[in-house]
C-alpha positions as CSV (number, residue, x, y, z in Angstrom):
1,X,18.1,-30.3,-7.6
2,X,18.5,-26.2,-6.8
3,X,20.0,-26.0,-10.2
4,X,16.7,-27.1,-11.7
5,X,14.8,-25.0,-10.1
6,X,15.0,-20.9,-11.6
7,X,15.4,-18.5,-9.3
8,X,11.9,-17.3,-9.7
9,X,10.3,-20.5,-8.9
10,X,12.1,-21.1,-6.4
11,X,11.1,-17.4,-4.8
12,X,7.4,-18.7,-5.0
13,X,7.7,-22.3,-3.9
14,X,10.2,-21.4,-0.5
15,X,7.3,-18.7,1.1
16,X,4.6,-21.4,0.1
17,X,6.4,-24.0,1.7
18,X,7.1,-22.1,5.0
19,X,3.3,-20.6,4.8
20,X,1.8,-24.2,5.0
21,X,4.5,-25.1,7.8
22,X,3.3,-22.2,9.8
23,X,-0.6,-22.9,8.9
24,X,0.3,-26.5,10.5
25,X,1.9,-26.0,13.4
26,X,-0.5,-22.9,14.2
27,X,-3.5,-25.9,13.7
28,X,-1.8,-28.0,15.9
29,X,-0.8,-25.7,18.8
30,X,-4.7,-24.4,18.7
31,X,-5.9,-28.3,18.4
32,X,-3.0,-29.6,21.0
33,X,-3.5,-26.9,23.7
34,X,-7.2,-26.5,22.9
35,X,-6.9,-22.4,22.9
36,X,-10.3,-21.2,22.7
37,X,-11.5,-19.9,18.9
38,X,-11.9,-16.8,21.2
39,X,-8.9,-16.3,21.9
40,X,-6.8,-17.5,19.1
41,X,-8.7,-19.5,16.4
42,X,-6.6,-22.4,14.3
43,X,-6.8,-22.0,11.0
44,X,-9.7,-24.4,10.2
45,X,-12.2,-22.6,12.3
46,X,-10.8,-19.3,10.5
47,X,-11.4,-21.0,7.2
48,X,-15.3,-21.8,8.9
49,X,-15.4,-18.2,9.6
50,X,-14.9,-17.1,5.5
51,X,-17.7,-19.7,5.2
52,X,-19.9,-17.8,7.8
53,X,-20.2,-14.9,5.9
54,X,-22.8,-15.0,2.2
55,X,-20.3,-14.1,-0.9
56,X,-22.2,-10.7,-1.5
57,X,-21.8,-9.6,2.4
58,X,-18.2,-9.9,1.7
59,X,-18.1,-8.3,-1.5
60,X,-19.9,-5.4,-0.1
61,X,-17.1,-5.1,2.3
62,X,-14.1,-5.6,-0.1
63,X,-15.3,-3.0,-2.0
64,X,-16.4,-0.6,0.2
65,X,-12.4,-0.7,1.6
66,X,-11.0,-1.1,-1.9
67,X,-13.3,2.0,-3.6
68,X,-11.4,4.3,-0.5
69,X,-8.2,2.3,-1.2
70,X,-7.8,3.3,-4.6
71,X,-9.6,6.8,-4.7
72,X,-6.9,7.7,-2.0
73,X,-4.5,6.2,-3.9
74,X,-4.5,7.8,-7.3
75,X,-5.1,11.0,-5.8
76,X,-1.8,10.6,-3.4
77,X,-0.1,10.1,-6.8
78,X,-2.0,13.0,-8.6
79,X,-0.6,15.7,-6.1
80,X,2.9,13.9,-5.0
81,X,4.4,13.8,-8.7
82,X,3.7,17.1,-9.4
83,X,4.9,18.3,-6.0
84,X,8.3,16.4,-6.4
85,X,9.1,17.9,-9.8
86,X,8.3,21.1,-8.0
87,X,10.6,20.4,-5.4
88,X,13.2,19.5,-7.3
89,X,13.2,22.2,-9.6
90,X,12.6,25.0,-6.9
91,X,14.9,25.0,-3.7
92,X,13.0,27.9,-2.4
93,X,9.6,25.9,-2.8
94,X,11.8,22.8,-1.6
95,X,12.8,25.0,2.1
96,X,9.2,25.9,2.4
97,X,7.2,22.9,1.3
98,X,9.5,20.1,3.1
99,X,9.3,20.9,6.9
100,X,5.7,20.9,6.6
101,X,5.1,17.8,4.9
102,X,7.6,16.2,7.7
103,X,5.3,17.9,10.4
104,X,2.2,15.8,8.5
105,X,3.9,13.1,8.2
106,X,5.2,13.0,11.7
107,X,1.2,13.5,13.1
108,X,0.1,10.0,13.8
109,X,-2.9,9.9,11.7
110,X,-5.1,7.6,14.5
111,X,-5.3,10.8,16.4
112,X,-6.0,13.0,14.0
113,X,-8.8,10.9,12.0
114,X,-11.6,11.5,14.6
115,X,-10.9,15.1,13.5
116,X,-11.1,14.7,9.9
117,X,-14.8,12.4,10.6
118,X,-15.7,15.4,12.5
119,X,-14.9,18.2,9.9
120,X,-16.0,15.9,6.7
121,X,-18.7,13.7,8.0
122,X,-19.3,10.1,7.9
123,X,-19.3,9.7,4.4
124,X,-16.2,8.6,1.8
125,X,-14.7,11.9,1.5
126,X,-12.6,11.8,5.4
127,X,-11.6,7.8,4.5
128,X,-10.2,9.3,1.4
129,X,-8.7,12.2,2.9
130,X,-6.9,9.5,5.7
131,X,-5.9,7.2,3.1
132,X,-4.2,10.5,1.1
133,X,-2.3,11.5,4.3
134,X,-0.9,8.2,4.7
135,X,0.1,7.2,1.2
136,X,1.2,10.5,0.2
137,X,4.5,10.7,1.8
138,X,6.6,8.4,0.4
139,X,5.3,9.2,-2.7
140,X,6.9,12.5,-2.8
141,X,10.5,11.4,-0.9
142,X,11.0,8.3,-3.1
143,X,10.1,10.7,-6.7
144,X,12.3,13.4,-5.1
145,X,15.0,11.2,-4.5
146,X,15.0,9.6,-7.9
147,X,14.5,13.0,-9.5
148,X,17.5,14.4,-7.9
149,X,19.1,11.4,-8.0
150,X,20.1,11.9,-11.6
151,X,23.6,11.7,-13.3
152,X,24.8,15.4,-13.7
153,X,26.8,14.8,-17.0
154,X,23.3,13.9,-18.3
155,X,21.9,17.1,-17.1
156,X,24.6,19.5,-18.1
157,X,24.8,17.8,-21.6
158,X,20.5,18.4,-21.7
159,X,21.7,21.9,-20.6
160,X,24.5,22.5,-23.5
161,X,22.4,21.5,-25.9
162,X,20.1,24.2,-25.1
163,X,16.8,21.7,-24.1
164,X,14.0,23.6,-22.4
165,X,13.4,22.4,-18.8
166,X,10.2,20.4,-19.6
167,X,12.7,18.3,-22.0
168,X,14.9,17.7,-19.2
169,X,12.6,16.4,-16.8
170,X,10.4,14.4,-19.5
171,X,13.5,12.6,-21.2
172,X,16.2,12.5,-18.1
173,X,14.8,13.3,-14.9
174,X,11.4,10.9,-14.6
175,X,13.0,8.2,-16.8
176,X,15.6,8.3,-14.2
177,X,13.3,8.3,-11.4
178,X,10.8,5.2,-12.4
179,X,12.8,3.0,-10.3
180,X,12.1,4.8,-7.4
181,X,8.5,6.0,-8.2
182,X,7.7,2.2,-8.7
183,X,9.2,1.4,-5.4
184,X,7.3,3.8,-4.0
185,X,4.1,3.0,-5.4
186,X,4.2,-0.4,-4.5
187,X,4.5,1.1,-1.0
188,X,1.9,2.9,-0.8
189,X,-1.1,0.6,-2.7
190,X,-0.7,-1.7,0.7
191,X,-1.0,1.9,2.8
192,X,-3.5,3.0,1.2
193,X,-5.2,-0.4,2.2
194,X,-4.1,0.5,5.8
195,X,-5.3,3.9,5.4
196,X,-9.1,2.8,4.5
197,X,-9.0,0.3,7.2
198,X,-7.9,3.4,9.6
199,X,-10.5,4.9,8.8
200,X,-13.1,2.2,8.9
201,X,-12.1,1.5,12.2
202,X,-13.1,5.1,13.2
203,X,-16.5,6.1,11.6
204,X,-18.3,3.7,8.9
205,X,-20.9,1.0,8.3
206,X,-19.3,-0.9,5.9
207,X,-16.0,-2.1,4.9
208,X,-13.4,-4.9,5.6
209,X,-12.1,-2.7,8.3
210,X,-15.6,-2.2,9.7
211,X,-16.0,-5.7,9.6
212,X,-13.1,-7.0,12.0
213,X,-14.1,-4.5,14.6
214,X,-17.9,-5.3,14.3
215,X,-16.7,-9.1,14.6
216,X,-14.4,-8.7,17.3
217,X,-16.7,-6.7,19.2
218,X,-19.0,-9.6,19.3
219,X,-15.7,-12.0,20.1
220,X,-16.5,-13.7,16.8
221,X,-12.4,-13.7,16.7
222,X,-13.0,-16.6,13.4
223,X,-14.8,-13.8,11.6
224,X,-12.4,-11.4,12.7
225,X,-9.6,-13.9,11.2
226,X,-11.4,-14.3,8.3
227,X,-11.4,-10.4,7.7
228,X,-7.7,-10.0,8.3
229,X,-6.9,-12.3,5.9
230,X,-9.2,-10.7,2.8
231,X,-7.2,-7.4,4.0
232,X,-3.6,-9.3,3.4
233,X,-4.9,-10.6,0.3
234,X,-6.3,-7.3,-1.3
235,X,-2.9,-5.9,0.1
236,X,-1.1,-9.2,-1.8
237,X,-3.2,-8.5,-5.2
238,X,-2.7,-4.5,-5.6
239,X,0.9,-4.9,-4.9
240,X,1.1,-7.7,-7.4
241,X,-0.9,-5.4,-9.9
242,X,1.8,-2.5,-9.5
243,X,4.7,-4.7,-10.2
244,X,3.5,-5.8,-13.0
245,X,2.2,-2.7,-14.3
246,X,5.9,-2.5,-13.9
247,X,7.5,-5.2,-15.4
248,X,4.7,-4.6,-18.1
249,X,5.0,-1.0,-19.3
250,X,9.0,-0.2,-18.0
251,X,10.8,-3.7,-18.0
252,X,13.6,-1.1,-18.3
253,X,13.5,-0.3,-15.0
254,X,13.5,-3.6,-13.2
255,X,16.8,-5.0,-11.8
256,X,18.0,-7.6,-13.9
257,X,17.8,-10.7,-11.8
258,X,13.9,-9.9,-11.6
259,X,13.4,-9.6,-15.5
């Protein structure tokens, strides 16, 4: 029977299987020890809770969080690129650049926020200044990594051959490296959905992340649920999107069992 099955089918069907398990034994937990929806709501008063809320009140609220999502997003990958080719061409820029983006990196953006609301106001422009913070990062490391990470007889050969160093990096270096920039963007499209909810959860009037503290604030915990889950599925979607942007555009780079 396991033979019948390809190995990609069988990747969807297993997780869909164990998801419904866990659905019905969280329903019957709820149901058998009669937990208040307050406290922890079964899944068919969280499925009330989607129905609760009008279609446009939610779509107000997915796009408020996915507008930040993706601004912050494409502008994490805007800077990082360029700053990874920079590092890896430059040591010097590489000794003086690094330790400070670990010292970023390493300040827990929840504390800081409140600062950034403070200095940029209440509009988008802190949530997309968050969401950069927290997406940029392993941007950078993963492109570095794959930058650096290439063969050596490929660059001495570019070198022999007299290429100029944008030839090198176009042809060798980034070719080598879209396995790790993928991995890396796939990464950080599900924090930059963190980093808007962040950020919501700080200073805003709208937004998924909004939402779930507005809801929980009024222990409507089925509401709250409800939010959660539109949050796991934007996650879900974008990361989907990136992998096939992917498997689309660089089928190249994907291992061979996932082609």
């Amino acid at each position: 029977m396991q033979a019948l099955i390809s190995p990609r089918a069988k990747s969807i069907i297993l997780p869909t299987i164990t998801f419904i398990a866990i659905l019905a034994i969280w329903e019957g937990v709820s149901r058998g020890f009669s937990i208040p929806a307050f406290v922890l709501p079964a899944p068919s008063r969280i499925l009330m809770g989607f129905e609760a809320i009008t279609f446009s009140r939610w779509m107000e609220h997915v796009w408020a969080t996915l507008r930040v999502a993706l601004i912050g997003y494409f502008v994490s990958i805007a800077v990082a690129i360029p700053i990874a080719i920079g590092l890896t061409r430059s040591k010097t820029l590489a000794d003086c650049l690094y330790p400070i983006l670990v010292v970023v990196q390493s300040t827990p953006i929840v504390a800081v926020a409140p600062i950034i609301i403070v200095v940029l106001g209440s509009q988008d422009a802190p949530r997309i200044v968050i969401t950069f913070l927290i997406t940029f990062f392993p941007l950078v490391v993963s492109t570095t990594t794959g930058l650096m990470a290439t063969p050596p007889e490929l660059i001495e050969l570019s070198r022999s051959l007299r290429a100029p160093a944008s030839r090198e990096f176009t042809q060798i270096r980034i070719p080598f490296a879209i396995p790790y920039i993928f991995s890396a963007l796939k990464i950080s499209i599900t924090l930059a959905v963190i980093g808007a909810v962040v950020a919501e959860f700080v200073a805003a009037d709208k937004g998924v992340g909004y939402f779930i503290q507005f809801s929980t604030s009024l222990f409507k915990l089925p509401e709250a649920w409800a939010g959660l889950g539109v949050l796991v599925l934007m996650s879900l979607t974008l990361f989907q999107l990136v992998e096939l942007t992917q498997r689309v555009f660089f089928p190249w780079s994907l291992p061979k069992d996932a082609t």
